[in-house]
C-alpha positions as CSV (number, residue, x, y, z in Angstrom):
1,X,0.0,0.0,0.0
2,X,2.8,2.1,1.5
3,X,4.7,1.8,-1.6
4,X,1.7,2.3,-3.9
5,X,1.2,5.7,-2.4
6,X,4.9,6.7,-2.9
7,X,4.6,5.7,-6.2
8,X,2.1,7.9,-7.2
9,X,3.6,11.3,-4.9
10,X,6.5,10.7,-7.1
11,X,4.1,10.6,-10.2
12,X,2.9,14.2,-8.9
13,X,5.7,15.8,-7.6
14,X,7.3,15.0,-11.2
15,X,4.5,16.8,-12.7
16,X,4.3,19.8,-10.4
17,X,8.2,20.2,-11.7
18,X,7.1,20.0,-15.2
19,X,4.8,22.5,-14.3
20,X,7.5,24.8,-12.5
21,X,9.3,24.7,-15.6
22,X,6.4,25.5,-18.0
23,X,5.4,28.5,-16.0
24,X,9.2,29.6,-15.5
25,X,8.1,29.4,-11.6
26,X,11.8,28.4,-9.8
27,X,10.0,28.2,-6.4
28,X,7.1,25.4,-7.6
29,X,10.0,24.3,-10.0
30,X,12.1,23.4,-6.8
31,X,9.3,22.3,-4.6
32,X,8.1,19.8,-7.2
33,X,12.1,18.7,-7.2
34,X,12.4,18.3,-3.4
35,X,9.1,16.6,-2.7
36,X,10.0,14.2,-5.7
37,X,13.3,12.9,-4.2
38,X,11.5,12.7,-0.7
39,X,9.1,10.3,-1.8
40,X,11.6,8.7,-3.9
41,X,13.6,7.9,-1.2
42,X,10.9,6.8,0.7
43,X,9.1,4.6,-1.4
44,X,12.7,2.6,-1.5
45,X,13.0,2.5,2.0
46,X,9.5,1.0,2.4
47,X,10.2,-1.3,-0.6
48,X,13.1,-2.6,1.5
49,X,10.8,-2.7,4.6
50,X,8.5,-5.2,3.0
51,X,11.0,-7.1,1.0
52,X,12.4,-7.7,4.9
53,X,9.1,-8.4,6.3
54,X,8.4,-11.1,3.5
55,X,12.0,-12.5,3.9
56,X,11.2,-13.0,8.1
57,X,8.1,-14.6,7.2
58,X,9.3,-17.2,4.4
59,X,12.4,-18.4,7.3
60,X,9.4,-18.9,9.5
61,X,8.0,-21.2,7.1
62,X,10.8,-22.8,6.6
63,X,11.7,-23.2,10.3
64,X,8.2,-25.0,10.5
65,X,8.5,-27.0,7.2
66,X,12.2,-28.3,9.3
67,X,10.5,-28.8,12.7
68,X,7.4,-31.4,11.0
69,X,10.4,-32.9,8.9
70,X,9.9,-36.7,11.0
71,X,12.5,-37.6,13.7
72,X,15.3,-35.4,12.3
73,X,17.0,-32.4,14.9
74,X,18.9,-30.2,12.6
75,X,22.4,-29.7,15.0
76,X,23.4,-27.0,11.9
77,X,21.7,-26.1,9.6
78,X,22.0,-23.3,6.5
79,X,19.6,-21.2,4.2
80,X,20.3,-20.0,1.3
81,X,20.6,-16.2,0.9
82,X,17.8,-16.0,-2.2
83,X,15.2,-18.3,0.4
84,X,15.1,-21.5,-2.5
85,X,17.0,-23.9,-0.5
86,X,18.5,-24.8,2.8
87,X,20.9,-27.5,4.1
88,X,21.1,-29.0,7.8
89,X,22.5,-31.8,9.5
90,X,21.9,-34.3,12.2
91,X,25.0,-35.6,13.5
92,X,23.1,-38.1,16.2
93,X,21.4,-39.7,13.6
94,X,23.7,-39.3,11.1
95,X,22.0,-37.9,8.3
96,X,21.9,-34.8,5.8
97,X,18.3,-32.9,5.4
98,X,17.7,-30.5,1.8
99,X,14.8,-28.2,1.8
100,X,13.7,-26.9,-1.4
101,X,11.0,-24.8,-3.2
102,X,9.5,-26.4,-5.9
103,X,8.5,-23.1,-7.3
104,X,11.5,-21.9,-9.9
105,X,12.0,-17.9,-9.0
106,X,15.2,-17.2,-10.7
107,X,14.8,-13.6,-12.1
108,X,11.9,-12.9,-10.1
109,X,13.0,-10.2,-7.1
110,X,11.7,-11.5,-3.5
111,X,8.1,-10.1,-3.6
112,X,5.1,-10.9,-1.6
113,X,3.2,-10.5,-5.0
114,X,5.8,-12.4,-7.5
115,X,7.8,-14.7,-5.2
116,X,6.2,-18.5,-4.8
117,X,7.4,-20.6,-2.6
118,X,6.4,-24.6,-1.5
119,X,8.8,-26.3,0.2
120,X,10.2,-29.8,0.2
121,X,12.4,-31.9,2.3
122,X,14.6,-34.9,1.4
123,X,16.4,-36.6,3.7
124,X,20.0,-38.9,3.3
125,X,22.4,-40.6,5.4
126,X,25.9,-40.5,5.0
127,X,27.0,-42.7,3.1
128,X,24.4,-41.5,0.3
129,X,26.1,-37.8,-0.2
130,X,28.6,-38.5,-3.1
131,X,30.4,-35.0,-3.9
132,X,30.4,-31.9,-2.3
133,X,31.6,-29.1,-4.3
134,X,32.0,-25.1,-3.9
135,X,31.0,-23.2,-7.2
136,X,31.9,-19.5,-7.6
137,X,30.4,-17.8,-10.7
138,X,29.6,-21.7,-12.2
139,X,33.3,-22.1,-12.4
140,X,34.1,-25.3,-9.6
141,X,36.5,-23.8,-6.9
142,X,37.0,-27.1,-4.8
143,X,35.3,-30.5,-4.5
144,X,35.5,-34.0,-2.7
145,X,33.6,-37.1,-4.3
146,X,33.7,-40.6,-2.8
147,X,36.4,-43.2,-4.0
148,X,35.5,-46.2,-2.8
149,X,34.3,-48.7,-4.5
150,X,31.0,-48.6,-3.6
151,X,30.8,-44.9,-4.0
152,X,32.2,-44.6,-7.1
153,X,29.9,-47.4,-8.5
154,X,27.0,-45.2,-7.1
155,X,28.9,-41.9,-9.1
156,X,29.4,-43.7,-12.2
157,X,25.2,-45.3,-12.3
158,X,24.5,-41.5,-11.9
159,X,26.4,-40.6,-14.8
160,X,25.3,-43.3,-16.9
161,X,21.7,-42.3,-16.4
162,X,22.6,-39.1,-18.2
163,X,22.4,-36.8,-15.1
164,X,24.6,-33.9,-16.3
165,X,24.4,-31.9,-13.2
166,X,26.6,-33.9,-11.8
167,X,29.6,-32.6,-14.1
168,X,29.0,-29.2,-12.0
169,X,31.1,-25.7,-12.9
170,X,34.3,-25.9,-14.9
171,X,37.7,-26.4,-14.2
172,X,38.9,-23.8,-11.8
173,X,42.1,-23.5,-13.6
174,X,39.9,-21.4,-16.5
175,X,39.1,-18.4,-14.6
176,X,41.4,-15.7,-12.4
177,X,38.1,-13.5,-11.9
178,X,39.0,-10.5,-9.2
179,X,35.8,-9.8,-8.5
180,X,32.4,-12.5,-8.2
181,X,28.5,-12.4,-8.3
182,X,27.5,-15.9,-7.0
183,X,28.8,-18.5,-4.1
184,X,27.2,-22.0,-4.1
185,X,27.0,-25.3,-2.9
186,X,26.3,-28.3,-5.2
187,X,26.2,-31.4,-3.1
188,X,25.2,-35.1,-5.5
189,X,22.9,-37.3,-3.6
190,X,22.3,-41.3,-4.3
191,X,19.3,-40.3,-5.8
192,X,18.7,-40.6,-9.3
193,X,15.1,-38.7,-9.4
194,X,16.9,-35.5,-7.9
195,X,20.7,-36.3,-8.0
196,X,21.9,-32.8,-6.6
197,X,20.9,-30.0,-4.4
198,X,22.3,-26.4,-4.7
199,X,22.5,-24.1,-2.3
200,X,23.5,-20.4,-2.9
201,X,25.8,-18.7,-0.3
202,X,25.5,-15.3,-1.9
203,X,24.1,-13.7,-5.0
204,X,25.7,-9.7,-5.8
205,X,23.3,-7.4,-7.2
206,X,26.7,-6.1,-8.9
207,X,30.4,-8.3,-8.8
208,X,32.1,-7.4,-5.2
209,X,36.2,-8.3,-5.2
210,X,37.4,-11.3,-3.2
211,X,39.2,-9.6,-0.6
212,X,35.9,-7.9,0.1
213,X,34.2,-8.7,3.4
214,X,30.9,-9.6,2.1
215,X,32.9,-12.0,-0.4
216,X,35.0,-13.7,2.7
217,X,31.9,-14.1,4.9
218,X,30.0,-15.9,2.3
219,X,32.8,-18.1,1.0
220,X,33.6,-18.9,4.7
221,X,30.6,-20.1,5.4
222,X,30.2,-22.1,2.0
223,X,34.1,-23.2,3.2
224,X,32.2,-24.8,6.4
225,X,29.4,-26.9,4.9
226,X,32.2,-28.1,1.8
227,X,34.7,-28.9,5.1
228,X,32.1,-30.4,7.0
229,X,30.3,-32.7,4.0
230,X,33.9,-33.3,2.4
231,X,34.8,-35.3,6.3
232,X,31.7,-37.5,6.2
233,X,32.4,-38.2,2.8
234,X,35.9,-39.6,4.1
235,X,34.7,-41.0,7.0
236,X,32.2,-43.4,5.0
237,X,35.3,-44.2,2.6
238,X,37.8,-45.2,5.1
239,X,34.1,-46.9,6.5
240,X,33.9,-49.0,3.2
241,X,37.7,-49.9,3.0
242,X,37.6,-50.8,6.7
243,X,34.3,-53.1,6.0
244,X,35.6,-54.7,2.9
245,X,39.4,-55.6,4.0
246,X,37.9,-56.9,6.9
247,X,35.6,-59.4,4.4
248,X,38.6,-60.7,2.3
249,X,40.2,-61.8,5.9
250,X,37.1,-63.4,7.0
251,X,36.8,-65.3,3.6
252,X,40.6,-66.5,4.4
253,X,40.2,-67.9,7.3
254,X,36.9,-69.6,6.1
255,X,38.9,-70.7,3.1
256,X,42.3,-70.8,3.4
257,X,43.5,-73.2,0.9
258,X,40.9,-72.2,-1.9
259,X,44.3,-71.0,-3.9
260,X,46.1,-74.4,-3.6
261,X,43.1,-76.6,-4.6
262,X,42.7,-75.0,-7.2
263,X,46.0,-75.4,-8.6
264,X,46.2,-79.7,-7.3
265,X,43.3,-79.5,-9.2
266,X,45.2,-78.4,-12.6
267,X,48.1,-80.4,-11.5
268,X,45.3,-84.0,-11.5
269,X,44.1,-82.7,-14.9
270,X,47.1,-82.4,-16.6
271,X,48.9,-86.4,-15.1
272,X,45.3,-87.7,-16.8
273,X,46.2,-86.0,-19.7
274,X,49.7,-87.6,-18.9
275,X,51.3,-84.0,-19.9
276,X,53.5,-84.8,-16.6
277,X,54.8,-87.8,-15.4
278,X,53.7,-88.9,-11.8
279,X,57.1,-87.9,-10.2
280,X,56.6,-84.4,-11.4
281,X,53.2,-84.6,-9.9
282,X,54.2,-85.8,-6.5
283,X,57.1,-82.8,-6.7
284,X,54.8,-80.1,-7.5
285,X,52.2,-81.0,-5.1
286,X,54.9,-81.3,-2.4
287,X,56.2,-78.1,-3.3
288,X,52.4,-76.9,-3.4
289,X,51.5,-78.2,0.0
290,X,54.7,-77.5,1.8
């Protein structure tokens, strides 16, 4: 409403200048001037007012949308700065929570009028976040994927199903930019309906240098979250190697001879075929089981 009306003073203080001008009339001329920039300024101030006020109440949906999210206490949690997505983690229950609107606002300012928002939750353990990766102006900064066998099989069926979000920015060798408009988070999930999740750490109206403090703030934080999904990604890799070397020397003791059967076996095969005589047999079986 607020803004409506300072809309419209601006609208006729603009034309009680025009009229100043008309009638050669310096005084209207210059009241017509200063009530225009008055209401000017004002109508931007209340535009940020109610930009603010919209802002306070979409985190409060999003603090209920996390609170009815079933059996999962966020113990950190992030949202984004443009209010699409947000990131939180349970470390008792070890598992990573992504809220996201479903609505697509890109391009569309944070209105009350033109903003929509619905939000959605998926939830993932550990071992089911793949890469974690830090993307400044879509150009790929620093990332950690799983190399274990198991996650790089899960990696590798993502990319087979033709999910190129996974290749994320380029290589950050192709860019020495001084000054940025845009920190994210891209984070691949074992999830081949919705294989990724990005979450923006800042968004510039215009590009601000890197040894800004707006820039350092952001990236730390972004830093954080990479830090902080990059050492479960480890954990659950040194996990799997632990798991699977600890297999092989269970299947050892279970069979611990499997390796010399098999070769008495070739040694039989080849005395019926009489390709060896019987005292190279009774040597090489010796030699085998000694």
């Amino acid at each position: 409403m607020w803004y409506g009306v300072g809309c419209l003073g601006m609208i006729i203080f603009g034309s009680i200048s025009l009229l100043g001008i008309s009638n050669d009339s310096k005084f209207v001329f210059w009241f017509g001037v200063v009530g225009f920039a008055i209401f000017n300024f004002g109508a931007l101030i209340l535009g940020e007012v109610r930009k603010r006020r919209f802002a306070e109440d979409m985190d409060g949906v999003m603090d209920m949308t996390l609170n009815r999210t079933s059996q999962f206490a966020a113990s950190q949690e992030f949202r984004s700065v443009d209010l699409e997505s947000m990131i939180a983690i349970d470390e008792t229950k070890q598992q990573v929570c992504f809220m996201y609107n479903t609505h697509d606002n890109q391009g569309v300012e944070l209105s009350r009028t033109l903003s929509k928002f619905n939000y959605e939750t998926k939830i993932f353990h550990y071992e089911d976040i793949l890469q974690s990766e830090i993307i400044i102006d879509g150009v790929t900064h620093t990332k950690t994927s799983r190399s274990s066998q198991v996650g790089g099989a899960m990696i590798g069926s993502l990319v087979g199903g033709n999910v190129g979000a996974i290749i994320g920015g380029l290589s950050a060798l192709q860019t020495s930019q001084t000054h940025v408009r845009s920190i994210q988070l891209q984070v691949v999930v074992n999830d081949p309906q919705r294989s990724f999740y990005r979450i923006n750490f800042a968004l510039f109206e215009q590009p601000v240098a890197k040894n800004s403090s707006s820039f350092i703030i952001a990236n730390d934080k972004a830093t954080h979250w990479h830090n902080l999904l990059s050492y479960l990604i480890k954990t659950v890799d040194q996990q799997e190697q632990t798991t699977l070397i600890e297999s092989r020397k269970e299947e050892e003791k279970i069979f611990p001879h499997s390796s010399v059967a098999d070769e008495l076996l070739k040694l039989s095969d080849l005395l019926e075929k009489k390709l060896i005589s019987i005292e190279e047999y009774n040597h090489l079986k010796n030699k085998l089981l000694n």
